[in-house]
C-alpha positions in Angstrom: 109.6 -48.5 -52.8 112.6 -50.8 -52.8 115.9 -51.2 -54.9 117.5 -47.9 -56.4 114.2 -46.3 -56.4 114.2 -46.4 -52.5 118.1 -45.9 -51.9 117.0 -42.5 -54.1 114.4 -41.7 -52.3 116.4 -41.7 -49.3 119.3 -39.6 -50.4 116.5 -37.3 -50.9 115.9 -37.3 -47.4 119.4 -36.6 -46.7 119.9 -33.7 -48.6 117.1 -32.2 -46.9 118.3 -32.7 -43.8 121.5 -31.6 -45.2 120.1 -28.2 -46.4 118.8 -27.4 -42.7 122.4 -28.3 -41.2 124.3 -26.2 -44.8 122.0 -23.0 -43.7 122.6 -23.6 -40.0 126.1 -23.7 -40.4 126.3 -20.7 -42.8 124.5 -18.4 -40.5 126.8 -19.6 -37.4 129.5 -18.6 -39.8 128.0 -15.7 -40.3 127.0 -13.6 -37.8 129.2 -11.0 -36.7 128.7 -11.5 -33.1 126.7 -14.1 -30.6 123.2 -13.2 -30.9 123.5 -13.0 -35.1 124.8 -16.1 -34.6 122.2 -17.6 -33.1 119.4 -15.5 -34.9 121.1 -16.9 -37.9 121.9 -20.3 -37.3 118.8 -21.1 -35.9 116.3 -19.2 -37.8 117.1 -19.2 -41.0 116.9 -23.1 -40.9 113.6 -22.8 -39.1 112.2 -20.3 -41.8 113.2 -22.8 -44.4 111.9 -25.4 -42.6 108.5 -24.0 -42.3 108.5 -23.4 -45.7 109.3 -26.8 -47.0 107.0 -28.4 -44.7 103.7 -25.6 -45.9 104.8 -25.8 -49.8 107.6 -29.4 -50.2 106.2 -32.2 -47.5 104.4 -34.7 -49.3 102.0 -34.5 -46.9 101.1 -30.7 -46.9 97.7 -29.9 -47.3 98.4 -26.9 -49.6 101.9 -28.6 -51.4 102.5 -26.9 -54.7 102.7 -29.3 -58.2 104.4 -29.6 -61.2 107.0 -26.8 -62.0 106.3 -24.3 -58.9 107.2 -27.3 -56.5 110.1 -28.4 -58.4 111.5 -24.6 -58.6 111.0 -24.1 -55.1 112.8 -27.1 -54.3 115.7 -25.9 -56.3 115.9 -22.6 -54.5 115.5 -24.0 -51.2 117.9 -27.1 -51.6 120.1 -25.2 -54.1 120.5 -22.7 -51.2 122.0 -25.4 -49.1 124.7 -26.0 -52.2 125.3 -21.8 -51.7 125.8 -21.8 -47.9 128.3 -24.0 -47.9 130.4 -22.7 -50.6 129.7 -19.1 -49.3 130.8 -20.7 -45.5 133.9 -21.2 -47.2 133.4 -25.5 -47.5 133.3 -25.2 -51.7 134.2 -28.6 -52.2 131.4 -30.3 -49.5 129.0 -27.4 -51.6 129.9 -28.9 -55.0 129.8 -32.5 -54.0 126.4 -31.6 -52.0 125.2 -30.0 -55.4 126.2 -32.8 -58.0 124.7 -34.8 -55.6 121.6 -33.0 -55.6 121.2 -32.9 -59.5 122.0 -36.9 -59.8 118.8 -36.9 -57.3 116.7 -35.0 -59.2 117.5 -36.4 -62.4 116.9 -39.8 -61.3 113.3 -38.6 -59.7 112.3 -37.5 -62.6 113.6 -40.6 -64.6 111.9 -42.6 -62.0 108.5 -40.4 -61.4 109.3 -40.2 -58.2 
């Protein structure tokens, strides 16, 4: 994959990794004292992550199609978009979101 394609592709990639950090940084924000904090921060990422790499990865052996994949990757990246508005950062959540529509638009545009 090169040209726009690719550089899409790879934004992609970054708001993945983005959601992980956006739900890390939510639950560090919001537990109430160390060890919510940490139960928080650290597993609600890891929960998502499990569950993008079983249902998501491209390389999952039992990776949903068509219109379950595509809503599950709403919830799960949309929920990046949600902890960071609800971490108090509601302008890096609405740039993280229109950048996360552009994305998906143009994956679709591009069968991605």
């Amino acid at each position: 994959m090169n040209g726009l394609p690719g550089i899409n592709a790879g934004l992609s990639f970054l708001l993945e990794i983005s959601m992980l950090a956006s739900l890390g940084f939510w639950g560090l924000k919001t537990g109430e004292n160390w060890m919510m904090k940490a139960l928080l921060g650290l597993g609600t990422p890891a929960l998502v992550a499990v569950v993008w790499g079983i249902y998501c990865a491209p390389k999952a052996a039992t990776r949903l199609q068509g219109w379950p994949l595509a809503g599950l990757e709403i919830i799960l990246l949309g929920a990046g978009a949600a902890a960071l508005h609800f971490s108090g950062q509601t302008r890096l959540g609405a740039t993280y979101a229109l950048l996360l529509v552009i994305n998906r638009i143009l994956w679709i545009a591009w069968k991605q």
